[in-house]
C-alpha positions in Angstrom: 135.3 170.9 233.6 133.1 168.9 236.4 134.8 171.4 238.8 133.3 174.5 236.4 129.7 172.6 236.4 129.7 171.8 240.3 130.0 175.7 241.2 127.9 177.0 238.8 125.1 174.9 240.2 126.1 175.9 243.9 125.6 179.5 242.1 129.0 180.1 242.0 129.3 181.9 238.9 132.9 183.4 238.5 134.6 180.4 240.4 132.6 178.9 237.9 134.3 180.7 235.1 137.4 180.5 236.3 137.3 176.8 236.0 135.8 176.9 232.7 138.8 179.0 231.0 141.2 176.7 232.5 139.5 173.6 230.8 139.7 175.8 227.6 143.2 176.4 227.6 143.9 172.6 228.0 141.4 171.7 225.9 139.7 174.5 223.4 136.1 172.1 222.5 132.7 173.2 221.3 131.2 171.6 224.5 133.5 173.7 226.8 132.6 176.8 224.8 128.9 176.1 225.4 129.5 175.3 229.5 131.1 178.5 229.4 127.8 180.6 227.9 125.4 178.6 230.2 127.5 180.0 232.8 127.6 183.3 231.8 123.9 183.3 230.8 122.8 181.9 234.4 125.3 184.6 236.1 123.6 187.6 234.3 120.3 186.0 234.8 120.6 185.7 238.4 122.2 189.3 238.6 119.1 190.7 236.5 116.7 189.3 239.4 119.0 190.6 242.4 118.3 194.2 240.8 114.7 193.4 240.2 114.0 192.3 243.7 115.5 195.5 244.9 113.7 197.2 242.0 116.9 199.1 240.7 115.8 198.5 237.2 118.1 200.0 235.0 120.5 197.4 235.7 118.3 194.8 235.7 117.5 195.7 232.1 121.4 195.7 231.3 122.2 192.3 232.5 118.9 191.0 230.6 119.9 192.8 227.4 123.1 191.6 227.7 121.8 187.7 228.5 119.7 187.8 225.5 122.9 188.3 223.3 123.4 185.1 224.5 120.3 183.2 224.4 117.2 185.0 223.6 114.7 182.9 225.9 111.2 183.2 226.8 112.6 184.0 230.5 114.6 187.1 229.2 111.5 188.1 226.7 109.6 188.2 230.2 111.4 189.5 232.5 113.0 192.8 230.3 109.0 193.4 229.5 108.7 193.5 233.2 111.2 195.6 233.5 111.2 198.0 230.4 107.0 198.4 232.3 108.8 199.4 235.7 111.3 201.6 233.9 110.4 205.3 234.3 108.8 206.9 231.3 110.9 209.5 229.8 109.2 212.9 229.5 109.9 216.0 227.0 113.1 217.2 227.7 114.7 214.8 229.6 
């Protein structure tokens, strides 16, 4: 499990997860289960603000929608209403 926690902080999120189902097939414990959502959360958090920095935000809106099934923070809260205001508006027709 320290392995799991050591790349996720480095960023490295599937390394990260890899390490994190290994643990859990040794050892299936609440606390593993809960590493294993932080690391998922911080992964589609992180992807979220790669696509907002290059302002592709239809999948930044994805990866936040799909973070707040995880943990509905104030982070997420903020950053889908920035990008649900950067989403183009849909017209008549379309």
């Amino acid at each position: 499990m320290a392995k799991g926690d050591e790349l996720r902080k480095q960023g490295k999120y599937g390394e990260a997860t890899l390490e994190y189902r290994r643990a859990r097939a040794i050892l299936d414990t609440p606390e593993i289960k809960q590493r294993q959502d932080d690391n998922e959360y911080d992964s589609l958090l992180a992807s979220s603000k790669r696509d907002i920095e290059a302002e592709n935000w239809k999948a930044a809106q994805g990866w936040l929608m799909t973070a707040q099934r995880i943990r509905n923070t104030a982070e997420v809260q903020r950053l889908l209403a920035q990008v649900n205001e950067n989403l183009p508006k849909a017209t008549p027709g379309d």
